[in-house]
C-alpha positions, 0 to 999 in steps of 0.5 A: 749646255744640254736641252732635254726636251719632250716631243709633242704633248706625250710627257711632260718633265717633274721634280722626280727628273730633276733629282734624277738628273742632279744625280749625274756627277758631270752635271753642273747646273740643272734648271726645269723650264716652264714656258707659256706666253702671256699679257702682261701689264704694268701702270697703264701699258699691256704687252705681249710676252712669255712666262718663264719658270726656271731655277736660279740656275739659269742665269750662271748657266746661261751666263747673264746677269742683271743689269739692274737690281738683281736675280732670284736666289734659290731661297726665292724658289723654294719661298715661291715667292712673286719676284720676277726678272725682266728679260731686256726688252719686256723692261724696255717696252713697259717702262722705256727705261729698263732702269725704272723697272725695278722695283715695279709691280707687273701684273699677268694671270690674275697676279702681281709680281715684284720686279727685282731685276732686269737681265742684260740683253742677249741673242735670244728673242723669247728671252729678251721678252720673258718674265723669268720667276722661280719655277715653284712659283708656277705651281699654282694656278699656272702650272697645277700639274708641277710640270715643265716641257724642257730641262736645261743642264750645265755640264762641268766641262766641255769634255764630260758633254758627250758622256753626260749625254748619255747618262742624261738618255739612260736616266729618262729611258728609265721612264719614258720611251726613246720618242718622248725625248729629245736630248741636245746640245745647245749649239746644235739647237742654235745651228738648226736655228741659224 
């Protein structure tokens, strides 16, 4: 997995740069993310918690199912439709049961959303707590500006990782400055983590 980031508050990623990087033959998967934090509630309990806009990309690339119910589909995306997945343990804190979360209505920035799913648990904590919708369902009064601070991609093969790295920085050079932007490997993200 590659991230494309931008640093600090210079640029933000759009459409454009999506279609930009689909065009990378070595890419597999190419998911916008849009990222913000949030309260949100469902019946009587509210909770802490972070949105995220992403294609239906990210589950594959990420390699996460639903344990419950099921993910979005592309079609949802482009519905902007108000479905949502829970990440493992915003279900758990709302509904105690992750099982009772399907189906449910969880509401945040003024909407409602239908649960459809709940992702298994994995490593990461921001994911485990997030409430994963289609992208182009922030469109509106979240993300007017049909933005995103980060890219995720799915190279084919582990081999094709350094050249699409490459690729990947030739392309956004074409609009943005080399300070802009970051482009990194998964694991290295998660051994600056560790």
């Amino acid at each position: 997995i590659i991230l494309v980031s931008s640093l600090g508050q210079s640029i933000k990623f759009d459409e454009k740069d999506i279609s930009n990087l689909k065009r990378i033959p070595e890419m597999k998967y190419v998911v916008p993310l849009y990222f913000k934090s949030t309260r949100v509630e469902a019946g009587e309990e509210e909770k802490f918690a972070y949105v995220m806009g992403v294609s239906e990309e990210l589950f594959p690339l990420m390699g996460k199912e639903a344990i419950e119910g099921k993910i979005f589909t592309k079609s949802d995306v482009e519905a902007r439709s108000k479905t949502a997945v829970l990440g493992f343990r915003i279900a758990e804190s709302l509904f105690d049961n992750p099982k009772e979360a399907v189906d449910k209505t969880v509401r945040f920035n003024n909407q409602r959303y239908k649960v459809i799913g709940v992702a298994e648990k994995g490593g990461d904590r921001e994911q485990d707590l997030s409430i994963i919708i289609p992208y182009k369902t922030t469109y509106g009064s979240m993300n007017p500006d049909k933005t995103f601070w980060a890219i995720y991609l799915g190279v084919e093969s582990e081999e094709n990782v350094s050249g699409a790295k490459q690729k990947v920085e030739e392309a956004l050079l074409k609009r943005y400055d080399k300070d802009d932007f970051a482009v990194t490997e998964q694991a290295e993200i998660l051994s600056t983590v560790n």
